[in-house]
C-alpha angles and dihedrals in degrees: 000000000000110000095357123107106271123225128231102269092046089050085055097051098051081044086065097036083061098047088046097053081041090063100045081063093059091050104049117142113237095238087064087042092054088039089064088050097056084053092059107045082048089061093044100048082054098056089053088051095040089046090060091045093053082044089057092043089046089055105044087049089051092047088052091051097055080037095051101001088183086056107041109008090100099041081055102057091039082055105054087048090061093039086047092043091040087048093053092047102048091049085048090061095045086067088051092051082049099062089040083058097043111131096021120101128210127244110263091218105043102019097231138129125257095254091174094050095052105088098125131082118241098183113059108096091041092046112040143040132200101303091343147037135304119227087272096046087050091047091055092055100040081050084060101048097047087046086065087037099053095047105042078056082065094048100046133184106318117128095235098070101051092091080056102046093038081063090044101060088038095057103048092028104149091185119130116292119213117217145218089290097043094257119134123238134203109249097241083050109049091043103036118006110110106006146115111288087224088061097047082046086054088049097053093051096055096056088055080054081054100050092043083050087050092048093047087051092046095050088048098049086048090050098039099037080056098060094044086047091052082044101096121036082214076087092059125112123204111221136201110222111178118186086239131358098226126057139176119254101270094020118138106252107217130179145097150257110224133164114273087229092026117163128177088271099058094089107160122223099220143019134198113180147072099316157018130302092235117176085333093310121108099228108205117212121174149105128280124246141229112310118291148036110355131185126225115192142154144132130240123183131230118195119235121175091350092301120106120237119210125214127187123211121203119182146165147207135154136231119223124187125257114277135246112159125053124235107235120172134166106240093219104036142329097277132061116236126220120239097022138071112262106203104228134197131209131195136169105181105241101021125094113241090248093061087059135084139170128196129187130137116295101011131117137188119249097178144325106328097354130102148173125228129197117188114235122188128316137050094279139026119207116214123204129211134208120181137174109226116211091260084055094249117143129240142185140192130161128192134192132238133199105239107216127190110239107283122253115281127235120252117232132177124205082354094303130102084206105033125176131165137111121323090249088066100045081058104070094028124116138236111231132173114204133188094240115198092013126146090199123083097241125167120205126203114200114210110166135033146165108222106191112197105196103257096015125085129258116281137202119219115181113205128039091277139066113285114208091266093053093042082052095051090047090055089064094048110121126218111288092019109149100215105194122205102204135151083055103186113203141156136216112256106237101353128104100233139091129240132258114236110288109236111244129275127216131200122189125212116240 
């Protein structure tokens, strides 16, 4: 039975059903064979036609989005999703065609393939193991199914599309196919195991018929779900567009209400608000108010069907005072360090960063509102700040920083703070000091350190590893022995600073 455990007699019969069907390959005519062939190259000559007809789809609905970027902008993008993930399928499955036609050459003159000589499978020992797949056969499969997934991600949850993605799923299903008999077969099997390799390369082909198909519907539905959507101007959305969101108390507010699909043709039929209908664009046109947060609404009417709709329009923008004192802040903390960049930004609200411009000594500007500041002599470094307000009027404003040497690094040995293993590792460890905790890419070079074994005297050990005399005291350590690095001597790499004095490092004996 289907799905049921089969008994031995049943086994043996579909034992002999396979050899049978088996036979019947080996015994293929030549006209089926070349049947199977025709097919093929039918197949292949549409793709190549369906593929300049989709060409021809994706470039008249670009050309509408840069055209009428609200209408089509999003059908667009959806479509060269499904272009990017149809074009990586298909070329998937040409791999795949390629290993089905494996051993067979083409013919010099015409350029195809020997159908009447492809009676034998080439797959069925790379496809398929025992009663399921192989990792390729499982590849294949998993390819499918990511092919519908990926797509139907693209299309996403709107209604619309569910006729198109139940046909989807339908048309490239790999899910198990019962036969003639009721028993269920694994996809790979039923469409491809045991037979000719002309027929699985037919096969393959189709289903590259079938992704070009998929990519001509979806262009369509996005072309055609566009201009339904644009249908009704129920749809519409009246929008606020200011020419900038912040102004200074007694600033003229300027700005706009248009239609979010709006077209030459959209021209409204009445206006309330703070403005003006202008070529079908509610110009707006008033003064800003006290400081904060501020509403602009209103309402202007279009005519459908000899009734008016009306759309409302709500907006918002805020008023901030005028200012008078720079924002300056380090990127990385709230002091500046000696011997490394700090990254610095600078903001004035209102003012657009290159119209903006900082100067102290050792920085230097690396774009518009963005500095680097190297630290010179002293304990603080003051920074100035010029700055061309909208009304073209100049300010300035300057703040101080604390300027700090690189803090201490953390001594570490055998890359712990904290270390323990056996004496023969100790050994062959090394000493390292590194900036914990530190924003700034520092390197730091040991070149001194006291190593004190319990029971042994202090030793000196010049360089970052283990010299002979420490290797000797080491030797005498005893189980559970804390052996402490300390007086770790470093220097910066690169920087002209010295060090502060490195913490302490421990190994255990284990």
């Amino acid at each position: 039975m289907a799905g049921g455990k089969l008994t031995p007699r049943q086994k043996m019969i579909n034992l002999m059903y396979l050899v049978f069907i088996a036979m019947l390959a080996l015994n293929m005519s030549k006209e089926v064979l070349s049947a199977f062939g025709n097919f093929n190259d039918k197949f292949t000559e549409s793709n190549k036609l369906t593929e300049q007809a989709n060409a021809t789809l994706l470039s008249a609905l670009n050309t509408k989005a840069a055209d009428e970027p609200a209408k089509y902008a999003e059908p667009a993008r959806k479509a060269k999703e499904v272009e990017k993930l149809s074009k990586d399928f298909v070329a998937f499955l040409e791999t795949v065609k390629t290993e089905v036609t494996e051993g067979y050459t083409p013919d010099e003159k015409t350029g195809k393939l020997p159908f009447e000589s492809m009676d034998k499978s080439t797959i069925d020992e790379k496809w398929f193991k025992g009663d399921g797949y192989s990792e390729r056969g499982t590849e294949i499969v998993s390819k499918i199914d990511k092919y519908v997934a990926d797509i139907k991600k693209v299309l996403g949850n709107d209604v619309k599309y569910i006729p198109f993605i139940k046909e989807l799923e339908k048309k490239f299903s790999t899910a198990d196919i019962a036969n003639k008999e009721g028993v269920k077969i694994k996809f790979l099997d039923y469409k491809a195991k045991g037979f000719p390799a002309v027929s699985t390369l037919t096969f393959l082909t189709a289903m590259q018929n079938d992704v070009k198909n998929t990519e001509a519907g979806a262009y369509n539905l996005f072309l055609g779900n566009a201009l339904q959507s644009a249908a009704s101007m129920k749809n519409f959305q009246a929008i606020v567009v200011l020419d900038k969101n912040a102004y200074f108390a007694g600033e003229q507010v300027t700005g706009k209400v248009v239609l979010g699909r709006y077209d030459a043709n959209t021209v409204p039929t009445s206006f309330k608000g703070p403005g003006k209908i202008e070529n079908g664009q509610a110009v707006i046109s008033m003064t800003a108010g006290g400081i904060g947060e501020q509403n602009i609404s209103g309402e202007f009417g279009f005519m459908e069907d000899g009734k008016e709709i009306p759309l409302k329009f709500e907006g918002k923008y805020v008023v901030v005072p005028r200012p008078n004192q720079a924002i300056i802040s380090a990127d990385k903390m709230n002091v500046v360090y000696r011997g490394v960049p700090n990254p610095i930004s600078i903001s004035v609200p209102g003012i657009a960063s290159n119209k903006v411009n900082a100067s102290a000594p050792g920085m230097t500007k690396v774009g518009d509102g963005k500095f680097m500041l190297k630290p010179q002599a002293g304990s603080e470094v003051k920074i100035n700040v010029t700055a061309t307000m909208p009304d073209g009027k100049p300010m300035s404003s300057a703040q101080v920083f604390r300027i700090k040497g690189l803090p201490a690094p953390t001594g570490k040995v055998g890359g712990s703070e904290k270390n323990k293993g056996p004496k023969s590792n100790l050994e062959v460890c090394t000493v390292t000091a590194v900036m914990e905790d530190f924003d700034f890419p520092v390197n730091v070079n040991v070149t001194q350190f006291n190593i004190k074994v319990p029971g042994q005297p202090t030793i000196v050990v010049n360089g970052n590893k283990m010299d002979a005399r420490a290797k000797s005291a080491i030797a005498k350590a005893q189980k559970g022995d804390v052996v402490v690095i300390s007086e770790i001597k470093a220097s910066f790499q690169g920087i002209d600073q010295m060090a502060k004095k490195v913490s302490i490092c421990t190994y255990e004996i284990q």
